[in-house]
C-alpha positions in Angstrom: 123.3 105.2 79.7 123.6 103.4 82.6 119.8 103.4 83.8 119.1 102.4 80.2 119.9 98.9 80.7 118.0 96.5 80.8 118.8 94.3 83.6 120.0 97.0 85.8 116.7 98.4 86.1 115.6 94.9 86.7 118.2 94.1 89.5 117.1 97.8 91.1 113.3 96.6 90.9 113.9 93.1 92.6 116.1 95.1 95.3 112.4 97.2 96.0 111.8 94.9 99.3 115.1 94.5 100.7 115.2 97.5 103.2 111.8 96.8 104.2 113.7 93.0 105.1 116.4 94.1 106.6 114.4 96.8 108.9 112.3 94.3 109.9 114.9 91.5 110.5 116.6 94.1 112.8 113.5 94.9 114.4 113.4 91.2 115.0 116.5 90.5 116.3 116.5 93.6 118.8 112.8 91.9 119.9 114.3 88.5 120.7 117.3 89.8 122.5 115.7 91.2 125.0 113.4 88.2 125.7 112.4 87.6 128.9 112.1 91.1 129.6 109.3 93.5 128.9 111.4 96.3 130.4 114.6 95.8 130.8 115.5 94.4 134.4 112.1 96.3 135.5 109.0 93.9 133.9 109.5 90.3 132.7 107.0 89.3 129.9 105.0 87.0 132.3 104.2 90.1 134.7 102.9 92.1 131.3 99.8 90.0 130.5 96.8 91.9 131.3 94.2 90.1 132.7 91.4 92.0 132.3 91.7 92.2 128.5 89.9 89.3 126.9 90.7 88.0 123.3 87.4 89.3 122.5 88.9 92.9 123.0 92.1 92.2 121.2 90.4 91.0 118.3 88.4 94.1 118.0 90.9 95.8 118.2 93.2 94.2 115.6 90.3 94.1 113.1 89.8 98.0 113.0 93.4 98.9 112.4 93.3 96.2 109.8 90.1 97.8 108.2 92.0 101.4 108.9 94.8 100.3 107.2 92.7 98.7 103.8 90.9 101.8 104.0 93.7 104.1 103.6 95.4 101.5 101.1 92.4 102.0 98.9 92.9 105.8 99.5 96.2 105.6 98.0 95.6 103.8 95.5 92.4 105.9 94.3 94.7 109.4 94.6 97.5 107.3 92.6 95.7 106.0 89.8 93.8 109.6 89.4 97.1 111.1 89.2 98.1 108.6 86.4 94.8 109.0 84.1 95.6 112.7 84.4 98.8 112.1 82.9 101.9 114.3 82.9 101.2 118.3 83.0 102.2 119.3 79.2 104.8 122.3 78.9 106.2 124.9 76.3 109.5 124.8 75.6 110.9 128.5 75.3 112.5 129.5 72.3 
């Protein structure tokens, strides 16, 4: 009876994004605490810059994980929404 109501399951639906927050804020704060090392006591962030690297590079770079990642995304989505035309697999009940 519980998960019958109404605005539980709506409370439960908003909370959807909060772990991803709160990993991520974590993430966050771990990322700044360390600041200004790239390795702790070993590499400072200004000795991590690569020069040889051009933006040029980076941006390459950047743009085909971003077209990996939509291309997968589609992927899902395609297996997902073939799953749910299909529709649940019907069953007998034994008597």
């Amino acid at each position: 009876k519980l998960y019958q109501t109404k605005w539980l399951l709506w409370i439960i639906m908003f909370m959807i994004p909060f772990p991803y927050i709160a990993n991520t804020a974590g993430w966050y704060t771990a990322e700044l605490g360390r600041q200004p090392w790239l390795v702790y006591n070993l590499m400072r962030m200004v000795d991590g810059v690569s020069p040889t690297v051009s933006s040029g590079n980076t941006l390459f770079t950047f743009l085909g994980f971003v077209g990996l990642y939509i291309l997968l995304g589609l992927l899902f989505l395609m297996l997902v929404l073939k799953i749910i035309r299909k529709g649940p697999e019907t069953t007998v009940a034994l008597t």
